[in-house]
BAMARTI-528298 format. One record per residue (C-alpha): residue number from 1; residue in one letter; x, y, z. Coordinates in Angstrom, 1 decimal. Example, Ala and Ser with C-alpha at 12.3 -4.5 7.8 and 13.67 -1.06 7.14 Angstrom:
2
  seq  type      xx      yy      zz
    1     a    12.3    -4.5     7.8
    2     s    13.7    -1.1     7.1
# end
This chain:
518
  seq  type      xx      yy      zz
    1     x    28.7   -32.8    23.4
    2     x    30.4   -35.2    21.0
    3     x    28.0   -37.4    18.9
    4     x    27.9   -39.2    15.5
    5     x    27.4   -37.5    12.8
    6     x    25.7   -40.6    11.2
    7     x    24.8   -43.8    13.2
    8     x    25.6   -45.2    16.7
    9     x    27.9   -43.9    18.7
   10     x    29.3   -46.1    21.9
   11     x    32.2   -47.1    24.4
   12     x    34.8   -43.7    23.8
   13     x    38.1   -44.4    23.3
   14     x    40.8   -41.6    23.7
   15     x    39.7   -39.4    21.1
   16     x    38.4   -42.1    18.7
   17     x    34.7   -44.1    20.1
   18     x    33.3   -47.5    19.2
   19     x    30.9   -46.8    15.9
   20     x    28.9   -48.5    14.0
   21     x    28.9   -46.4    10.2
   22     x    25.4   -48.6     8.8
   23     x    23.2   -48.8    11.5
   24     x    21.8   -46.9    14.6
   25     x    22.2   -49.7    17.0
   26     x    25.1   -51.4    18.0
   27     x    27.2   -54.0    16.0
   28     x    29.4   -53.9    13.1
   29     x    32.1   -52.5    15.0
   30     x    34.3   -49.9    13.8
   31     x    36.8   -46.8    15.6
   32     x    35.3   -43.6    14.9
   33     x    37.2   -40.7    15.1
   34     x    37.2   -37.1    16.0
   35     x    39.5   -34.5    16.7
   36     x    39.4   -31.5    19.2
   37     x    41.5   -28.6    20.9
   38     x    39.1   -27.8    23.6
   39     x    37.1   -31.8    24.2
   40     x    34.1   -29.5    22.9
   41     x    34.3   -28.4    19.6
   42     x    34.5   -31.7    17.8
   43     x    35.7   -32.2    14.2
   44     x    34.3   -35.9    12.8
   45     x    37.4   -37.7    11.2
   46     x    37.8   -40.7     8.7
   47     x    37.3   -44.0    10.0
   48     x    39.9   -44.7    11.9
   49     x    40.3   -48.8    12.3
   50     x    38.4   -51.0    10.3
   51     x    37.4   -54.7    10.7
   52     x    38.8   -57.1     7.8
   53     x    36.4   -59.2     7.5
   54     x    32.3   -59.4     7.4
   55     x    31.5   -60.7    10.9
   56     x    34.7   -58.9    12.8
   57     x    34.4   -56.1    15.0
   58     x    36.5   -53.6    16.6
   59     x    35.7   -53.5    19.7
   60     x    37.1   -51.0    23.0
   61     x    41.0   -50.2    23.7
   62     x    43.0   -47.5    24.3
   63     x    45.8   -46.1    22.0
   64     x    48.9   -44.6    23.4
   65     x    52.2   -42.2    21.8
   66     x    55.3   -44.6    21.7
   67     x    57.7   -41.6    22.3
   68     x    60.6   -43.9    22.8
   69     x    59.9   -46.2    19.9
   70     x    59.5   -48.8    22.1
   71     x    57.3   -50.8    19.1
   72     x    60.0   -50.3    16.1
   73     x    57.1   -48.9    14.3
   74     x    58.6   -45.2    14.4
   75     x    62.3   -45.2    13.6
   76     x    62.1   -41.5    12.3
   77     x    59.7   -40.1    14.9
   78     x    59.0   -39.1    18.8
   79     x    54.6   -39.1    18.1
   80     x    53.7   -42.0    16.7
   81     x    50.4   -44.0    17.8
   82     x    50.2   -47.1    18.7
   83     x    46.3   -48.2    19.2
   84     x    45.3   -51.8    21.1
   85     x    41.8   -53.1    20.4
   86     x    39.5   -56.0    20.9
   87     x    39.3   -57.8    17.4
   88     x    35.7   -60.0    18.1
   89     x    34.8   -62.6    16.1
   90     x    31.9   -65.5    16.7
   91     x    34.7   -67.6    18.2
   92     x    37.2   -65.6    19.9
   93     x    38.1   -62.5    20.8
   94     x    42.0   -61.4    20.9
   95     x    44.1   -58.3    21.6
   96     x    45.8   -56.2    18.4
   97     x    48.1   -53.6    17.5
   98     x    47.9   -50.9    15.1
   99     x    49.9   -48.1    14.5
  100     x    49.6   -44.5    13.0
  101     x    52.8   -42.5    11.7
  102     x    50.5   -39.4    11.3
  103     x    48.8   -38.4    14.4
  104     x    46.4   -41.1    14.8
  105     x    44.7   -40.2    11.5
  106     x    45.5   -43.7     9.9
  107     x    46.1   -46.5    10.9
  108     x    48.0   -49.6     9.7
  109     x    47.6   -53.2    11.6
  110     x    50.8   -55.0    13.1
  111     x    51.4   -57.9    10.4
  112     x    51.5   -60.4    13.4
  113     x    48.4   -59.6    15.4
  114     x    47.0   -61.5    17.9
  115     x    49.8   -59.9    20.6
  116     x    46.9   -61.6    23.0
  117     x    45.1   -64.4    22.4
  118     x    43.4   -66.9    25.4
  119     x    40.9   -68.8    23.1
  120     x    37.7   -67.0    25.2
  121     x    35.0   -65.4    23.6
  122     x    34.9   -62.7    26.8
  123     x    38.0   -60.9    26.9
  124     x    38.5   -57.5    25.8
  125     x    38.8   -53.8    26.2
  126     x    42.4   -53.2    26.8
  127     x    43.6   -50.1    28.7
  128     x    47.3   -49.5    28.3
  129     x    49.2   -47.4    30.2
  130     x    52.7   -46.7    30.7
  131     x    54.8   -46.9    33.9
  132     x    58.0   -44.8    34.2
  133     x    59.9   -46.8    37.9
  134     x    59.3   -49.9    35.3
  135     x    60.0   -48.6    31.9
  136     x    56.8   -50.8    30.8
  137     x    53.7   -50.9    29.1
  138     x    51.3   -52.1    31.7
  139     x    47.3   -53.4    30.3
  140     x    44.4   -53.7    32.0
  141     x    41.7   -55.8    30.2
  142     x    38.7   -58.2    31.2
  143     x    37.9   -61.4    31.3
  144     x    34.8   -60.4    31.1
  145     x    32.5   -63.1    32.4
  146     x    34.7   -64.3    35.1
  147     x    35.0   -61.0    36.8
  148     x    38.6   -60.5    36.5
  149     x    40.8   -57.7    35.2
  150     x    44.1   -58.5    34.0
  151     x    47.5   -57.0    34.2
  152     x    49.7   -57.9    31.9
  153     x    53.3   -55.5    30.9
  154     x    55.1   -55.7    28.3
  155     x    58.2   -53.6    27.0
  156     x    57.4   -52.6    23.3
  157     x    53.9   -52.7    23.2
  158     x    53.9   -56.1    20.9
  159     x    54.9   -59.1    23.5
  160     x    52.9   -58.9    26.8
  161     x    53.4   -60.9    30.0
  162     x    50.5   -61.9    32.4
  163     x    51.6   -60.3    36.0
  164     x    48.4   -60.3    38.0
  165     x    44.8   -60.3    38.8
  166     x    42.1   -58.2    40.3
  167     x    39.5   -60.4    40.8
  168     x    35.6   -60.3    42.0
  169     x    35.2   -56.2    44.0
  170     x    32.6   -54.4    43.9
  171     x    29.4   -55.2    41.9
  172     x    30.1   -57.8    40.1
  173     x    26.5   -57.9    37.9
  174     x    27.1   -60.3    34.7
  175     x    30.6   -59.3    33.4
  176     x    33.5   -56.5    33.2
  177     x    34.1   -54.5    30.8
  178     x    35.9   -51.7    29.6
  179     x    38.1   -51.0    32.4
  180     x    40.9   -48.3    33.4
  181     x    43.9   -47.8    35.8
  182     x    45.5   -44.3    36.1
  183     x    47.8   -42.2    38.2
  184     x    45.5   -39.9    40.1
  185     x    46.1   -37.1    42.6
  186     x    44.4   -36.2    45.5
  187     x    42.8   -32.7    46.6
  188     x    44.0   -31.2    50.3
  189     x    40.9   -29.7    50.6
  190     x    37.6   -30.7    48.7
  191     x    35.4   -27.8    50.6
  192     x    37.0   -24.6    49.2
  193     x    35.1   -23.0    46.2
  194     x    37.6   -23.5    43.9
  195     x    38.8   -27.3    44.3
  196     x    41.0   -27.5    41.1
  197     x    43.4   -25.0    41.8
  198     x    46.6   -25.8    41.7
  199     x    47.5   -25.3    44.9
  200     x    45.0   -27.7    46.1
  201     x    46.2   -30.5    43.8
  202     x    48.6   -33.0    46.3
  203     x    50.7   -35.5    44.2
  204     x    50.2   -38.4    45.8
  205     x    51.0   -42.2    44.7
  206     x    47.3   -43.5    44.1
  207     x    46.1   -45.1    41.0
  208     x    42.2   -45.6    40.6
  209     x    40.8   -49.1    38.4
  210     x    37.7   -48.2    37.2
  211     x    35.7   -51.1    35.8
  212     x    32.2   -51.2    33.8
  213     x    29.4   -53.5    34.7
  214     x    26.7   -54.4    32.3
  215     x    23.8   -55.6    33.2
  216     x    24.1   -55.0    36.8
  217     x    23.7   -51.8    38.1
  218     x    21.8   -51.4    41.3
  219     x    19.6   -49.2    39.1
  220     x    19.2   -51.5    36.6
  221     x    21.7   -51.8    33.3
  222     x    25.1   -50.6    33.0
  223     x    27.3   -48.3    35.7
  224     x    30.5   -48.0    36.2
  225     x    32.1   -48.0    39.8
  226     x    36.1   -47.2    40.7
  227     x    38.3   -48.4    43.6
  228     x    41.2   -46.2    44.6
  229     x    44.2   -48.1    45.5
  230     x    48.2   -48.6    45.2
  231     x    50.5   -49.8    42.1
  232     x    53.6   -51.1    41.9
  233     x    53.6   -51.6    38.3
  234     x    52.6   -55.3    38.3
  235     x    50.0   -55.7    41.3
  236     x    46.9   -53.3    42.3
  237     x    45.5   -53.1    45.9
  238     x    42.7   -51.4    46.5
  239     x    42.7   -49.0    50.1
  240     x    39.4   -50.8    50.5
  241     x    36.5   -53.1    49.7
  242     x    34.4   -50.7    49.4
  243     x    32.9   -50.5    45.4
  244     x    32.4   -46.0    44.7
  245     x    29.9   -45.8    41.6
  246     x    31.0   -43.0    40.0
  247     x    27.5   -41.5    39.0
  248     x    24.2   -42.0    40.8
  249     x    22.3   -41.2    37.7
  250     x    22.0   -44.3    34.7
  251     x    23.4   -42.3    31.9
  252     x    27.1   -42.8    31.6
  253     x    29.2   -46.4    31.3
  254     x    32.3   -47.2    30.3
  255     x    34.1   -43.7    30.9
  256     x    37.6   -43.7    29.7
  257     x    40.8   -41.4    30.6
  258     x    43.0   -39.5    28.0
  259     x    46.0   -40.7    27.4
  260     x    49.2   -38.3    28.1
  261     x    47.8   -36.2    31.6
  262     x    50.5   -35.3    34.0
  263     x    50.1   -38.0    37.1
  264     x    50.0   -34.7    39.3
  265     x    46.9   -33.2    37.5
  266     x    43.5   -34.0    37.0
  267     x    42.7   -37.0    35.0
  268     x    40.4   -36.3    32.1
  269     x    37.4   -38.7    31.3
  270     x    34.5   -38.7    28.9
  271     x    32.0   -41.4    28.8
  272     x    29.3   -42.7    26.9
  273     x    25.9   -41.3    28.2
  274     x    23.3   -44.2    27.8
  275     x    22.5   -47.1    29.5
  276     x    22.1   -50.7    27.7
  277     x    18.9   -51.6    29.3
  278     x    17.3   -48.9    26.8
  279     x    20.1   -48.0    24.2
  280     x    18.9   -49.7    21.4
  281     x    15.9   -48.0    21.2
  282     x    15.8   -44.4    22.2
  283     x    14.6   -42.1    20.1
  284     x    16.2   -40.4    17.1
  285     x    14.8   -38.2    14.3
  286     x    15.0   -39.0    10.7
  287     x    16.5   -35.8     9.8
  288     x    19.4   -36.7    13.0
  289     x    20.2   -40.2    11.5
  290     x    22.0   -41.1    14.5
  291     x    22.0   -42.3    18.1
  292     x    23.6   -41.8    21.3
  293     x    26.6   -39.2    23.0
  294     x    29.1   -38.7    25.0
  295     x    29.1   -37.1    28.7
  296     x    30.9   -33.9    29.4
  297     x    34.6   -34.4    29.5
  298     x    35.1   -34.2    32.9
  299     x    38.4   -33.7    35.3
  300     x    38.8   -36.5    38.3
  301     x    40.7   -36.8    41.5
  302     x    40.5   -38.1    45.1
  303     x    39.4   -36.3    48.5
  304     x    39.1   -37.0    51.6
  305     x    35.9   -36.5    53.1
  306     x    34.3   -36.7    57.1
  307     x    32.0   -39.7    55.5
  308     x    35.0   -41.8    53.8
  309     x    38.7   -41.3    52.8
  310     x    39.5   -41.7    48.6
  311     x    35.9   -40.2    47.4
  312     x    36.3   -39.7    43.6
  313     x    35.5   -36.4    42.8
  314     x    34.3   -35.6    39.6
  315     x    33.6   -32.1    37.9
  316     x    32.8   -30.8    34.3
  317     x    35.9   -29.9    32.0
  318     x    36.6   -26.2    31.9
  319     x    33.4   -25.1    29.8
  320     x    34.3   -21.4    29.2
  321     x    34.9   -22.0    25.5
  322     x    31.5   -22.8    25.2
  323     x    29.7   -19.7    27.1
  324     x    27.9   -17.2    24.9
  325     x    28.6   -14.4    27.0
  326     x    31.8   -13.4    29.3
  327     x    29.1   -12.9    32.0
  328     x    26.3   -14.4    33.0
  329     x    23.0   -13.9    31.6
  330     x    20.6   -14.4    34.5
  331     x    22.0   -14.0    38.5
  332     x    20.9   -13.7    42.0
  333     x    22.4   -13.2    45.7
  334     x    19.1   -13.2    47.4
  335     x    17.1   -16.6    46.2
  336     x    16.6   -17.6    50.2
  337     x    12.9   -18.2    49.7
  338     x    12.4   -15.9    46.3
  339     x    12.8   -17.8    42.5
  340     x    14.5   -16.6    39.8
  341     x    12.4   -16.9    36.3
  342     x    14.4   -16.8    32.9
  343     x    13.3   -17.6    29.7
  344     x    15.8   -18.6    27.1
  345     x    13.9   -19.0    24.0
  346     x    15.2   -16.8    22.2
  347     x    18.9   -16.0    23.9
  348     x    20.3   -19.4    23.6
  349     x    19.5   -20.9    20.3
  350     x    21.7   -24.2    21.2
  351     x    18.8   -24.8    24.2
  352     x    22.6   -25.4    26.3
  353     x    22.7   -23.8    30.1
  354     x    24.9   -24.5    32.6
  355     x    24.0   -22.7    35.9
  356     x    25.9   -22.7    39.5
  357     x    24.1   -22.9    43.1
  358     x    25.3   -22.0    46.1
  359     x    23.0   -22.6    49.5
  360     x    25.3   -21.0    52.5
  361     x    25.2   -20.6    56.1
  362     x    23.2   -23.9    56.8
  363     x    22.3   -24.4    60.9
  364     x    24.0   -27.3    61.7
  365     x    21.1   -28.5    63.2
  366     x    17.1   -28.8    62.4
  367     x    17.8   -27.2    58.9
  368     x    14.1   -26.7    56.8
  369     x    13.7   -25.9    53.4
  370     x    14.0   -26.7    49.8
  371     x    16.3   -25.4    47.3
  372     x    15.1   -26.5    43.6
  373     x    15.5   -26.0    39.9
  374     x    13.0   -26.8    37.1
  375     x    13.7   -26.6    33.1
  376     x    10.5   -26.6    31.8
  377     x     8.7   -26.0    28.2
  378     x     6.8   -23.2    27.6
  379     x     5.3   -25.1    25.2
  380     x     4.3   -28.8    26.1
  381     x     4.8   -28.0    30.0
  382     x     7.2   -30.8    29.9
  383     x     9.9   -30.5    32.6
  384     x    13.2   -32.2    34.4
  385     x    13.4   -31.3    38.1
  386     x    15.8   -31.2    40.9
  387     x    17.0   -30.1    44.1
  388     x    18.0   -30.2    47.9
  389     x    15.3   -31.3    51.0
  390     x    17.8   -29.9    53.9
  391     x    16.4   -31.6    56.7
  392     x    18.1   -34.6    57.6
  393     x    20.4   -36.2    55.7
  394     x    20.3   -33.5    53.2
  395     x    18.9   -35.5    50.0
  396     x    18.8   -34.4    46.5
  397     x    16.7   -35.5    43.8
  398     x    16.6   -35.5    39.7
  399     x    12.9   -36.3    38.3
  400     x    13.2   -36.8    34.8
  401     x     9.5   -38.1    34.9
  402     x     7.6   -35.2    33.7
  403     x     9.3   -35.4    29.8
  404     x     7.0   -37.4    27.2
  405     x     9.0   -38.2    24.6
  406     x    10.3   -41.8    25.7
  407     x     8.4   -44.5    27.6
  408     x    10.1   -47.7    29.0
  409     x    10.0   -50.2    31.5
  410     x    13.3   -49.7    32.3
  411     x    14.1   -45.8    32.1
  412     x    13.7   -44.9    35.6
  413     x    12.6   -41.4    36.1
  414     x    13.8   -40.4    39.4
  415     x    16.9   -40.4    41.0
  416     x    18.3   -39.2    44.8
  417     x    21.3   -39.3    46.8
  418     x    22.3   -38.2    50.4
  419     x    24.2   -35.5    51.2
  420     x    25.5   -34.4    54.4
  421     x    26.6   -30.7    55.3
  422     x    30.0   -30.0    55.6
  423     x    30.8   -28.8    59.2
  424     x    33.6   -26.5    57.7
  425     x    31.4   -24.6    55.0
  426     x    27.8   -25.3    56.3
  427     x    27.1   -24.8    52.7
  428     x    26.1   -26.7    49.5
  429     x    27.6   -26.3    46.0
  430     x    25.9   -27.5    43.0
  431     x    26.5   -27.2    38.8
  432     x    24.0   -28.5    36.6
  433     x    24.8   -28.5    32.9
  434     x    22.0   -29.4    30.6
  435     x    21.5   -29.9    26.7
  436     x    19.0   -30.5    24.4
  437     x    18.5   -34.1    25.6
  438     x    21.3   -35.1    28.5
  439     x    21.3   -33.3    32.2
  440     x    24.2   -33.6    34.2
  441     x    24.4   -32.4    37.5
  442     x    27.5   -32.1    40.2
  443     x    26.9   -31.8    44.0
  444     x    29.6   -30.6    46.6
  445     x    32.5   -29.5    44.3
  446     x    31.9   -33.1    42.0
  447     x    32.0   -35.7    45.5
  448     x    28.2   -36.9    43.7
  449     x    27.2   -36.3    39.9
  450     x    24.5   -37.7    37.5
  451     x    24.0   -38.2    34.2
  452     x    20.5   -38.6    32.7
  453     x    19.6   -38.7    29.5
  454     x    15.9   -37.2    28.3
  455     x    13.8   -37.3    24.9
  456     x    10.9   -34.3    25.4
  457     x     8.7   -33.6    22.6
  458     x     8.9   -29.8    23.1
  459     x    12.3   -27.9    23.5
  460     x    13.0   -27.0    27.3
  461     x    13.0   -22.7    27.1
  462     x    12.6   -21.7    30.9
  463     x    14.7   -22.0    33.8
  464     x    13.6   -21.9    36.9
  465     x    15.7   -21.6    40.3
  466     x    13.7   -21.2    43.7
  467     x    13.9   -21.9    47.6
  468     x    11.2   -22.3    50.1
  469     x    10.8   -22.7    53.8
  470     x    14.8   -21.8    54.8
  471     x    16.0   -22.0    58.1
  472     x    16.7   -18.0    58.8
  473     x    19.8   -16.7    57.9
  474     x    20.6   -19.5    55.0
  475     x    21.6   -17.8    51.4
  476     x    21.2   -18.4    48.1
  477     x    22.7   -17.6    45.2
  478     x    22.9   -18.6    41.6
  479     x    24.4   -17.5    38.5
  480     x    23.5   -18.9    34.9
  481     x    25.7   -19.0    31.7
  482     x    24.3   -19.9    27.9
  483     x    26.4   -22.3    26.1
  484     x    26.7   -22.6    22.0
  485     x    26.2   -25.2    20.3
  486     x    29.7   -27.2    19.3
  487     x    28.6   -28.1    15.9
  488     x    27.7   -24.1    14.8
  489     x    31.2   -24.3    12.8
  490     x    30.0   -26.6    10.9
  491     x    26.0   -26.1    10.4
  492     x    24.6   -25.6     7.1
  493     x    22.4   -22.5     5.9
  494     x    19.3   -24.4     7.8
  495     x    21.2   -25.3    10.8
  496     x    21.6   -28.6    10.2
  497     x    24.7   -31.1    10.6
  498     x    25.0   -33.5     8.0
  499     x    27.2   -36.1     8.1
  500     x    29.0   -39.0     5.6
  501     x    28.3   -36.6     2.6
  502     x    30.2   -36.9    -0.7
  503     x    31.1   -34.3    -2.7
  504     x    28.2   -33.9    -4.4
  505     x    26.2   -34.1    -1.5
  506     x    24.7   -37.0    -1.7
  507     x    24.6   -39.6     1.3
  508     x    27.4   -42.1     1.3
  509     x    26.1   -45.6     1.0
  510     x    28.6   -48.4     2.7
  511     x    28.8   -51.7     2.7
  512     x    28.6   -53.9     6.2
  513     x    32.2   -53.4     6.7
  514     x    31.4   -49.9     6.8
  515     x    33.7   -49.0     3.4
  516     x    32.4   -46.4     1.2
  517     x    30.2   -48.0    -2.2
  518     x    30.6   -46.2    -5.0
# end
């Protein structure tokens, strides 16, 4: 997963995130930066945009490749980056422009910045886009505390033009924030075992607007919901009224999509895996110096299901760069009522698994049984817990409950969500990827996921993958795959990460503008 190297991490943006470089909590804004070929193995880059002044911060955006030179900032060159921001300040908070001439690695400011500016202290987070029927820019951004998103275009990325609203959907909690709007295709069939495939992929028109609510959640805290809907390059209508939170878990808010994807493939999100109600105040070792991550990168599109048309469907980015074996290192075909028992103490040193379960041949009617997974310490017997009840409407559960290492009002422990078979599989797919601290798990091809974060005091060594009490003739299977760590490149002789080192070695010192003292 990507984290900080040194400090707090929060809201991602493209490949750069919202940082704070003196602190582990949040203020002080900065863009952080990191760089990757795979959205796994992470390289931590300079700062990437600074604030100017003490009491400035750089809050979310989005930046985007002016091809066309649309900006003038680029006379010589088809790549350069152009990178809009929330500048906040204790009276205002305005829209800017910077721009990068190589690669997004610096980043110089546009002379005449504010290309926004609405005298509010609540609007911000501006995700820009570009639409080819219009040859425009088009930005979303909030106004926060009235519930709106935005739309303005704007030709060359420096003068922008309101064009519309989309006001008060969904949950509305005490503001917007952070929101998106992309191209998105649509699966023909979500029940096959291999959704992504190409072939499966139908170009369609839709665009999704995904916006981030804070505090608000029906689980208390931050979410982040989506509404599927139709563009025209100035107006957004959703299909429906109906708000889709993408995760039923309370770890991941204010998600944002690459730049760049092909509207006919899978948009690619990563997200920020926390929740504000406890953020501040996880724990985080000494030695670690830093807090919070982001979620799996993860693909997106729409289906259409028998319990609602425009589900968005969400599953891991392809993780094969991360396994630690071309096969798998623990499988059954026969788990209907039987466990499987492995111990990976000593075979995956990162403590990272990702395993796959499939439950087949359900009766479509007056189904029994349980199908569950447990990762548990051999140590403290400290464990996170999940799983299918089939009988009715087929609820699954995460029980985070039984790990030590955090106690708050407000970190709920257990989680559920309905599921109901499909009539055209009878079967139930699920993916659970889990690290040394976060769980993610994916339910019927990505239709359902959740993210939870955990703090245990002992390292989580044993997986264990059982069913009981099976209607006869269901089957289960599972297979499980080790993952390696993403920061072994870069691990010193102890195994240790260090971060904002000079030279020397030494920990950089910097000053509340988050500039290197030397």
């Amino acid at each position: 997963m990507l984290v900080p190297l040194k400090y707090g991490l929060a809201d991602p943006v493209d490949r750069r995130y919202s940082d704070n470089p003196t602190d582990i909590v949040a203020g002080n804004q900065h863009w952080g930066h990191a760089t990757s070929r795979d959205l796994y193995h992470w390289q931590n880059q300079p700062i990437a945009i600074y604030p100017g002044a003490e009491g400035e911060g750089i809050f979310s955006g989005s930046a985007v490749i002016d091809v066309n030179n649309t900006s003038g900032f680029f006379p010589n060159q088809t790549n350069g980056v152009v990178a809009l921001y929330t500048l906040n300040t204790a009276t205002e908070e305005t829209q800017e422009v910077a721009y990068s001439t190589d690669g997004g690695y610096t980043f110089t400011k546009y002379a005449n910045n504010p290309v926004i500016s609405i005298n509010s202290t609540q609007f911000r987070d501006p995700k820009v886009i570009w639409y080819p029927a219009t040859q425009r820019w088009v930005m979303v951004v909030a106004y926060a505390q009235e519930f709106v998103i935005g739309i303005y275009t704007s030709p060359n990325l420096l003068v922008w033009t309101h064009a519309s609203n989309f006001s008060r959907h969904g949950f509305l909690g005490l503001q917007y924030e952070c929101p998106n709007l992309v191209p998105i295709p649509m699966l023909s069939n979500i029940s096959i075992e291999n959704p992504l495939d190409a072939s499966n992929i139908a170009s369609t028109d839709m665009y999704l607007m995904q916006i981030s609510i804070n505090p608000g959640a029906p689980l208390g805290g931050s979410v982040a919901q989506s509404f599927p809907g139709v563009f025209n390059g100035t107006h957004f209508a959703p299909v429906d009224q109906a708000a889709r939170l993408n995760d039923f878990g309370k770890d991941n808010y204010a998600g944002q999509f690459f730049y760049g994807i092909p509207s006919t493939s899978p948009q690619v999100s990563i997200a920020w895996a926390s929740n504000w109600q406890y953020s501040q105040v996880v724990p985080t070792g000494e030695l670690e110096g830093f807090r919070s991550a982001m979620t799996l990168p993860r693909y997106n599109v729409l289906a259409n299901t028998t319990r609602g048309d425009y589900a968005l469907v969400s599953l891991p980015y392809n993780l094969s760069p991360l396994y630690t074996t071309s096969t798998s290192i623990a499988n059954s075909t026969s788990l209907a009522n039987s466990s499987l028992l492995y111990d990976y103490s000593t075979t995956v040193p990162s403590g990272a698994l990702t395993f796959n379960m499939t439950i087949a041949s359900i009766p479509s009617a007056n189904a029994t049984g349980t199908a569950n997974f447990t990762f548990m310490s051999s140590v403290t017997g400290e464990s996170i817990r999940g799983g299918f009840y089939l009988g009715g409407d087929a609820p699954f559960f995460l029980n985070r409950g039984y790990i030590r290492g955090f106690d708050n009002p407000f970190f709920t422990d257990k989680f559920s969500v309905n599921n109901l078979v499909s009539k055209d599989t009878q079967t139930f797919r699920l993916q659970v990827v889990i690290d040394r601290s976060i769980i993610e798990v994916f339910i019927e091809n990505g239709l359902r996921s959740a993210t939870n974060t955990f703090f245990a005091e002992g390292e989580l060594d044993t997986l264990i993958i059982s069913s009981a009490g099976l209607s006869p003739g269901v089957q289960v299977s599972a297979d499980v795959y080790g993952l390696e760590s993403a920061w072994t490149p870069v691990e010193n002789a102890n195994g240790t990460v260090v971060g904002n080192v000079t030279m020397a070695g030494q920990m950089v010192r910097r000053n509340k503008l988050g500039h290197v003292r030397l």
